[in-house]
C-alpha positions in Angstrom: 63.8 114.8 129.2 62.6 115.6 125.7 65.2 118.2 125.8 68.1 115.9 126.4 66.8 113.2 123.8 66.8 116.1 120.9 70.3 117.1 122.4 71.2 113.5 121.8 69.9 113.3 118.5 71.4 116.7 117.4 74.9 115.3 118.7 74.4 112.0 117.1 73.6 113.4 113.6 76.9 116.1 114.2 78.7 113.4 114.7 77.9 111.3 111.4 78.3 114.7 109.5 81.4 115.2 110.9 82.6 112.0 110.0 81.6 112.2 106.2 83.2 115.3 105.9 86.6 113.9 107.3 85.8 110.9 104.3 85.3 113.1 102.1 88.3 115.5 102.7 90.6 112.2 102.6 89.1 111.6 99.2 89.3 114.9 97.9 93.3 114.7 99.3 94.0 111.3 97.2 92.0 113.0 94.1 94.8 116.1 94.4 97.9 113.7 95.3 96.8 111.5 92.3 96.3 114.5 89.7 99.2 115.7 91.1 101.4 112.7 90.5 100.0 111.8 87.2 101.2 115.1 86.3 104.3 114.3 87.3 104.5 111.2 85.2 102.9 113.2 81.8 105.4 115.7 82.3 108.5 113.4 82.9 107.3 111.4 79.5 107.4 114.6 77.6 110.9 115.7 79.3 112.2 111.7 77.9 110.4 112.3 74.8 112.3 115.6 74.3 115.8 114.0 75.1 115.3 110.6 73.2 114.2 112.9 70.5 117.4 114.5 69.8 120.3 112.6 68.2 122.3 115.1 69.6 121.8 115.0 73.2 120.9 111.1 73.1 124.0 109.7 74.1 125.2 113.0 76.5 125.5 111.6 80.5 125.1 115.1 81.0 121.6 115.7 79.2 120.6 112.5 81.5 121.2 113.6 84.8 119.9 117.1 83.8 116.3 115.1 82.9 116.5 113.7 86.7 117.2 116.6 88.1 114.5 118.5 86.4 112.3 115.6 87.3 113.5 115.4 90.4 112.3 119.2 91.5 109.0 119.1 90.5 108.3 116.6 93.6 106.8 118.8 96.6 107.0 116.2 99.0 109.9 114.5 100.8 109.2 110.8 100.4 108.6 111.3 96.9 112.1 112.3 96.8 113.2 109.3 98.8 111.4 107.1 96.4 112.9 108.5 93.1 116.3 108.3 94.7 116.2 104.7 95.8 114.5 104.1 92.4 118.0 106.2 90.5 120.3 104.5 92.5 119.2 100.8 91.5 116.9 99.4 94.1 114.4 96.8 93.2 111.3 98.8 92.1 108.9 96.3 93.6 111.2 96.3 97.2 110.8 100.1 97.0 107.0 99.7 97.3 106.8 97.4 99.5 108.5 99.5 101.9 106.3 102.4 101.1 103.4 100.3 102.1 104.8 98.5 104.7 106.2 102.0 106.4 102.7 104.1 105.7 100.6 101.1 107.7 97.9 102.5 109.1 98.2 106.2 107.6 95.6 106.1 105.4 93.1 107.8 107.3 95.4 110.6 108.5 95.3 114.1 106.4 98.5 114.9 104.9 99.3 118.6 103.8 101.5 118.8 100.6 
């Protein structure tokens, strides 16, 4: 009997350890998601910066689509591309996020590899 209760125990503080490690992998995944995207945005400024900079290649279509292109690639995950499309082609910024939000739901606990 004292067996089974220190069994119980054991299992009872396995499982709280087990679930603040799955907390604290999903925070360590939003930590990397959000460096990584803030990169993206520092990175895209510069890029703009570099393009409104020059007279010359201000007023190019060409120079333009090249700048969305490049920003384009450095996305690693597919819904980030979906996003920036939508966002290039004209749709309502704010009806882009809200179907984001409304199509992730409940995902926020899930692990996502990127």
């Amino acid at each position: 009997a004292v067996e089974d209760n220190q069994r119980q125990v054991i299992e009872q503080h396995c499982q709280k350890i087990a679930e603040k490690m799955h907390g604290a992998i999903i925070a360590f995944q939003f930590y990397d998601l959000l460096v990584q995207r803030l990169g993206h945005v520092v990175t895209g400024l510069s890029d703009l910066e570099g393009l409104v900079g020059d007279s010359s290649k201000l007023y190019l279509p060409g120079e333009w689509k090249l700048l969305q292109e490049r920003i384009r690639g450095r996305y690693s995950m597919d819904r980030e591309r979906e996003l920036f499309d939508a966002i290039v082609a004209g749709e309502d910024l704010q009806q882009v996020l809200d179907r984001v939000l409304a199509e992730q739901g409940d995902k926020q606990d899930d692990i996502e590899l990127f």
